[in-house]
C-alpha positions in Angstrom: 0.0 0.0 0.0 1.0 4.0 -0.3 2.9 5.6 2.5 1.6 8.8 0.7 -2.1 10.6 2.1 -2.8 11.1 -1.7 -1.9 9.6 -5.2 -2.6 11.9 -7.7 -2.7 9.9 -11.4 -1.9 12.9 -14.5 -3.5 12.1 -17.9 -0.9 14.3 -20.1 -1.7 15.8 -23.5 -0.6 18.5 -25.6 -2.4 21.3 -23.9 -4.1 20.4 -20.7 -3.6 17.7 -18.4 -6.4 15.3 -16.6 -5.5 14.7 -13.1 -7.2 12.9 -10.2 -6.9 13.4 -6.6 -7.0 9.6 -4.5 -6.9 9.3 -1.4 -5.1 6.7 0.8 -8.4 4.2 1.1 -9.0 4.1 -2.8 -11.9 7.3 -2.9 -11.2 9.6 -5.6 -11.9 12.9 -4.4 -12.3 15.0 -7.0 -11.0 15.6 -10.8 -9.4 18.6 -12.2 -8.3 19.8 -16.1 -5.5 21.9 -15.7 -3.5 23.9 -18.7 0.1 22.7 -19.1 1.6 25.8 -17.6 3.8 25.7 -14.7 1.7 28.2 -13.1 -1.4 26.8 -12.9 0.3 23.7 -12.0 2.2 25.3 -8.9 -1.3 26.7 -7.9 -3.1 23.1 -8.0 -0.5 21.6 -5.9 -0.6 24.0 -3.4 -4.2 23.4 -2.5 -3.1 19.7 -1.1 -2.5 19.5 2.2 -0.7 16.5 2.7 1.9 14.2 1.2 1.3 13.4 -2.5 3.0 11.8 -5.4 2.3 11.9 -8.9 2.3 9.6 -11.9 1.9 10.1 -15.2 2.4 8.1 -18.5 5.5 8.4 -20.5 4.6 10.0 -23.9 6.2 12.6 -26.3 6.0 15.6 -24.3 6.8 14.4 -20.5 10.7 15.7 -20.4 9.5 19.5 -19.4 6.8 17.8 -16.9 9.8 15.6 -15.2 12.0 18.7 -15.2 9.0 20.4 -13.7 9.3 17.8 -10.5 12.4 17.8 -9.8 12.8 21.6 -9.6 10.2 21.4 -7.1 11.2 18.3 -5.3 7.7 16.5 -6.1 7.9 12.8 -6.4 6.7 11.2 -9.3 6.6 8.0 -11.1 7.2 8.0 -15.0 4.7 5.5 -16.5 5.3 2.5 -19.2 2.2 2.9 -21.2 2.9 -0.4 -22.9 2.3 -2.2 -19.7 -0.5 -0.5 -18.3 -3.0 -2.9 -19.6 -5.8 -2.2 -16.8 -5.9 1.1 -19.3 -5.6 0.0 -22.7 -8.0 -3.0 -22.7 -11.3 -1.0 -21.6 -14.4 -0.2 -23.5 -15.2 3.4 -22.0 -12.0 5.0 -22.2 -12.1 8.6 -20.6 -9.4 11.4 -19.5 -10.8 10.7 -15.9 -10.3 7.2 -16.2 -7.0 7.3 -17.1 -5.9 9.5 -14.5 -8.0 7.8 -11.8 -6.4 4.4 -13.1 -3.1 5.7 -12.7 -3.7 7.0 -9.2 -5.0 3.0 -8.1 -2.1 1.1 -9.7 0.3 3.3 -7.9 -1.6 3.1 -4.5 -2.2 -0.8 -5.1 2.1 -1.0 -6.1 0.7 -2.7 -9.7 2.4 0.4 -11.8 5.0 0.0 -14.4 7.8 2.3 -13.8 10.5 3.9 -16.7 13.4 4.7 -15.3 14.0 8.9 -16.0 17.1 9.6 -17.2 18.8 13.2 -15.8 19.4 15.9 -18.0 22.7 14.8 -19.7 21.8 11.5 -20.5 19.1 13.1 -22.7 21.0 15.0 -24.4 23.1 12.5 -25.3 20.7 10.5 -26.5 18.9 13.4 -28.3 22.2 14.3 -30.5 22.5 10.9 -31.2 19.3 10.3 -32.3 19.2 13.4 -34.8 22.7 12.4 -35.8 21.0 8.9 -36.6 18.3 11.0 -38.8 20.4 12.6 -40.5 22.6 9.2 -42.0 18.9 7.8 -42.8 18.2 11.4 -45.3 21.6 11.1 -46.5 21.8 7.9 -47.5 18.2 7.9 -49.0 19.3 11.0 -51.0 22.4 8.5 -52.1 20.0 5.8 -53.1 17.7 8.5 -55.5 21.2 9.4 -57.2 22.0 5.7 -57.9 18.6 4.8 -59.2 18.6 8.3 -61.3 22.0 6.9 -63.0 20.5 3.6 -63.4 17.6 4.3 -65.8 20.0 5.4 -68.3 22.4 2.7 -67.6 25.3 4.5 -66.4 27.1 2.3 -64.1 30.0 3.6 -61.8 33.4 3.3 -62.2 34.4 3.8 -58.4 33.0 1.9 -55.4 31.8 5.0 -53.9 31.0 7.6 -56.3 30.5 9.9 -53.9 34.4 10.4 -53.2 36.2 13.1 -55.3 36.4 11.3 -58.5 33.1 9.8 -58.2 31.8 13.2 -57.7 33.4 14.4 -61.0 32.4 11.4 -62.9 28.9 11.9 -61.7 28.9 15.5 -63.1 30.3 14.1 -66.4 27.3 12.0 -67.0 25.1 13.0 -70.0 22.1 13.0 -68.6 18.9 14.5 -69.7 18.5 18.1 -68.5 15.8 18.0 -66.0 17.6 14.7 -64.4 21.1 16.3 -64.4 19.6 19.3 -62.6 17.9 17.0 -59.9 21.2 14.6 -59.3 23.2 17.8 -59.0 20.8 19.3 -56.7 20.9 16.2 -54.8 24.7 16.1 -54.4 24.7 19.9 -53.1 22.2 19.1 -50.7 24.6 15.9 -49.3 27.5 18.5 -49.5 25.3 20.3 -47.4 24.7 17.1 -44.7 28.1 15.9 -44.5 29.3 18.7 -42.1 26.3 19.2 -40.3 26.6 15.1 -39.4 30.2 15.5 -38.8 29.6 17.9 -36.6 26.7 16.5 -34.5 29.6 13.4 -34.3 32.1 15.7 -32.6 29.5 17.1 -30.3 28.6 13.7 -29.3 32.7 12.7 -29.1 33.5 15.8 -26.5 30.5 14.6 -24.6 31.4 10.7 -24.6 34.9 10.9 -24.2 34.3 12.5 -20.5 31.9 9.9 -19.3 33.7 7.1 -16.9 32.2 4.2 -19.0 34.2 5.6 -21.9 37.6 3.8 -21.2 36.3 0.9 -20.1 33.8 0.3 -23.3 36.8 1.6 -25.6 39.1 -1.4 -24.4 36.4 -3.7 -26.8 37.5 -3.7 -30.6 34.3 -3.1 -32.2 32.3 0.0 -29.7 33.9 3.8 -31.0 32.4 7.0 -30.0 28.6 6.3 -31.5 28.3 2.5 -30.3 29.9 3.7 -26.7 27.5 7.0 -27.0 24.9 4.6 -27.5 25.2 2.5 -24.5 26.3 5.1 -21.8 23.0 7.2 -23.2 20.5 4.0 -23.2 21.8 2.5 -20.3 23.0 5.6 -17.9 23.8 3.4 -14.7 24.7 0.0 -14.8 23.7 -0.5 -11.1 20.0 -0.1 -12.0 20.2 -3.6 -13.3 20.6 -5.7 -10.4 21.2 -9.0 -13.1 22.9 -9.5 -16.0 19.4 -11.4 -17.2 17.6 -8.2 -17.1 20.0 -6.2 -18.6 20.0 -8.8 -21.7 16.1 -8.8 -21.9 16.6 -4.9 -21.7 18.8 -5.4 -24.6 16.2 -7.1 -26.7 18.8 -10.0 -27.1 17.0 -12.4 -25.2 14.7 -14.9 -26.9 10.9 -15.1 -26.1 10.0 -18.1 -23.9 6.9 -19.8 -23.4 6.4 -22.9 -21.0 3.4 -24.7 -19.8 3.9 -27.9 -17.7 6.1 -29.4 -18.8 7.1 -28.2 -22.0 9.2 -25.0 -23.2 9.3 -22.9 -26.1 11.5 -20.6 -27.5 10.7 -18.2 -30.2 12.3 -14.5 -31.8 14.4 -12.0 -29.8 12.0 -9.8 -27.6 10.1 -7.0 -29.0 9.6 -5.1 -25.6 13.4 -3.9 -25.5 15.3 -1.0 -26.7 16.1 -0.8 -30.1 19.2 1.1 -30.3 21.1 -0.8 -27.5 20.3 -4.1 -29.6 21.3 -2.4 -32.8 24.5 -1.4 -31.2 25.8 -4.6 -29.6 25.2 -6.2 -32.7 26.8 -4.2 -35.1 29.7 -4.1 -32.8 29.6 -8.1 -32.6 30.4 -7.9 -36.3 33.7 -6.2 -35.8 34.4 -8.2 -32.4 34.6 -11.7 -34.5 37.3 -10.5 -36.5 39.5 -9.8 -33.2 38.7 -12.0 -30.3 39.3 -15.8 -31.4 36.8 -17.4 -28.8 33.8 -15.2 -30.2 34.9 -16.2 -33.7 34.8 -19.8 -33.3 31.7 -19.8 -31.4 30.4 -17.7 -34.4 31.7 -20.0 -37.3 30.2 -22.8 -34.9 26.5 -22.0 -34.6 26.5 -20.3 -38.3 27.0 -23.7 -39.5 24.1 -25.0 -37.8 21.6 -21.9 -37.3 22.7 -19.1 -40.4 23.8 -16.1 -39.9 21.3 -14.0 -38.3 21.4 -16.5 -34.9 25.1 -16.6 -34.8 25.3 -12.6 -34.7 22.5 -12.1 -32.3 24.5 -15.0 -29.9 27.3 -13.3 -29.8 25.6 -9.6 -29.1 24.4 -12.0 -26.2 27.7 -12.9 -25.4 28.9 -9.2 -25.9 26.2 -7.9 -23.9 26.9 -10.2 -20.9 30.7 -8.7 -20.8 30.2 -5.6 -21.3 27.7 -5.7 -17.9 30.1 -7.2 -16.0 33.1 -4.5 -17.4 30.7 -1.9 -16.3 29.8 -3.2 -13.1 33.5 -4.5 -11.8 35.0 -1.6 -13.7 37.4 -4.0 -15.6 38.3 -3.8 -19.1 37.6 -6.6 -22.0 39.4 -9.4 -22.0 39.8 -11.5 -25.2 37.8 -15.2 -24.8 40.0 -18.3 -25.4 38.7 -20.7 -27.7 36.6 -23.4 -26.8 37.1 -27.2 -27.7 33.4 -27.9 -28.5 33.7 -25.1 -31.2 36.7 -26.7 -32.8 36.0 -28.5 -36.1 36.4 -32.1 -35.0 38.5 -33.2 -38.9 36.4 -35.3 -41.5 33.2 -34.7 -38.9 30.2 -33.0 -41.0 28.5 -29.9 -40.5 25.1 -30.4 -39.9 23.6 -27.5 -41.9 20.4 -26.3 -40.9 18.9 -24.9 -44.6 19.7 -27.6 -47.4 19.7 -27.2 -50.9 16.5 -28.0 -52.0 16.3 -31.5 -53.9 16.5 -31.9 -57.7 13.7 -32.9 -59.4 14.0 -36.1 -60.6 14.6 -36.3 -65.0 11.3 -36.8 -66.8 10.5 -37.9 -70.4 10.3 -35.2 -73.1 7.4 -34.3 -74.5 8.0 -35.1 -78.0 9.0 -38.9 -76.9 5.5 -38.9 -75.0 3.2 -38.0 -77.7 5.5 -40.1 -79.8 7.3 -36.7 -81.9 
């Protein structure tokens, strides 16, 4: 139960907020619609007498209400919409109910917290995700240039055409006029991108480089500035995960399981994780196989038996699982030594998971059926 006299559940939206007033035996006292303006806010609060804390869901536009709290020293609870299912599966969906359901799950102890990163973390995490935008127009603008040179059949003499010479190859393309105009104004506008990105990466490199976690994620071949940017800004404090389990199903690198009596299923990599701390232990585990001979070997092992795509995602696993335990000993990576169930046993087959489908077997011709 809540030590607190009053729970106070905040519906937030763009304008106004919803917010209900429970008190500690479960009676909602009354509901009130208040603009989102720190005034009126600091004038609502300072009708309840009492202790009080508020929660409220975590959508696009709760950083200034967070920032609001903690000037004023109000506790709060940042929400996980996703899990709040007493809210999304209801017929009669309302403002008030929302904010009165809020209040109860926090006074019962059934709310799903988010963990609310301070100021610095989401800044981080803001340059890196508009440095992230940025690659995704730029390389979209790339892609419109090669498919403009591919309808008239031009093909490139460079592996990146968008170097110096490729540049002036590009320009000596005889093109039709209204296509040459569009591929040159698509190469000024990437002109235009490349120093904006490359300064967004510096910004991100001064701020990175003075984080403790820096040296000790640096010591893994494979996690630079943006992978290390990455997990100092989507992780923050490695102590918030009191097991390595949940920082792996945090991850989104551990596998969905399923079990009912006695039997056990396991399906696809958990959806209910952050994407960019997934995305940035496994690109990094592409780079880590080429250095550290254990993860290599385990790689080469499962790939013959599971693809690709499981192989990778193992050892993300595996790198996730060191990097937790650099973070939280403070220790820096060590290489793994090869292990003797991943050594190619000689003249032992592979057993390879996707086989080439079977020939069909050789059938008569049609002109010796019909007798031709």
């Amino acid at each position: 139960m809540s030590s607190y006299d009053f729970e106070i559940g905040l519906d937030l939206h763009k304008e106004f907020s919803m917010l209900a007033l429970v008190n500690a035996h479960g009676e909602c006292l009354h509901y009130d619609r208040v603009e989102n303006n720190p005034e009126y806010l600091d004038h609502y609060f300072s009708g309840i007498e009492g202790t009080y804390r508020v929660t409220f869901e975590s959508t696009r536009n709760w950083y200034w209400l967070a920032d609001y709290f903690q000037e004023r020293d109000i506790d709060f609870i940042l929400s996980n919409p996703a899990l709040n299912r007493a809210i999304a599966h209801v017929q009669a969906k309302t403002d008030r109910y929302d904010a009165r359901t809020l209040a109860q799950l926090t006074r019962a102890g059934l709310i799903a917290r988010c963990y609310v990163p301070e100021k610095a973390i989401r800044t981080l995490r803001e340059l890196l995700y508009h440095r992230q935008r940025l690659l995704q127009i730029r390389t979209k603008l790339k892609n419109r240039i090669h498919v403009s040179l591919a309808k008239y059949n031009f093909r490139a003499p460079y592996q990146n055409i968008f170097g110096p010479h490729g540049l002036k190859w590009i320009e000596s393309c005889e093109l039709p006029a209204t296509i040459k105009a569009i591929v040159t104004e698509l190469v000024a506008i990437i002109g235009e991108l490349n120093p904006r990105i490359e300064f967004y990466y510096n910004r991100i490199k001064d701020r990175v480089e003075q984080h403790p976690y820096y040296e000790i994620l640096n010591t893994v071949h494979g996690i630079a500035v943006v992978h290390a940017g990455t997990i100092i800004a989507r992780v923050a404090e490695i102590n918030r995960f009191p097991t390595v389990e949940g920082f792996i199903r945090y991850a989104g690198l551990a596998v969905n399981t399923r079990q009912s009596a006695n039997r056990t299923t396991y399906g696809h990599l958990s959806r209910q994780s952050d994407k960019y701390l997934r995305t940035a232990f496994v690109e990094a585990a592409h780079i880590v196989i080429r250095s550290d001979p254990g993860l290599r070997a385990f790689y080469e092992y499962l790939r013959a038996q599971k693809g690709h795509g499981c192989a990778i995602c193992a050892v993300a696993r595996k790198l996730a699982r060191s990097v937790y335990w650099m973070l939280k000993n403070s220790t820096p990576y060590r290489v793994r030594r090869i292990q003797p169930q991943y050594i190619p046993k000689p003249n032992q087959p592979l057993k390879i998971k996707r086989l080439a489908r079977p020939t069909r077997p050789e059938t008569a011709s049609f002109a010796a059926l019909t007798g031709g």
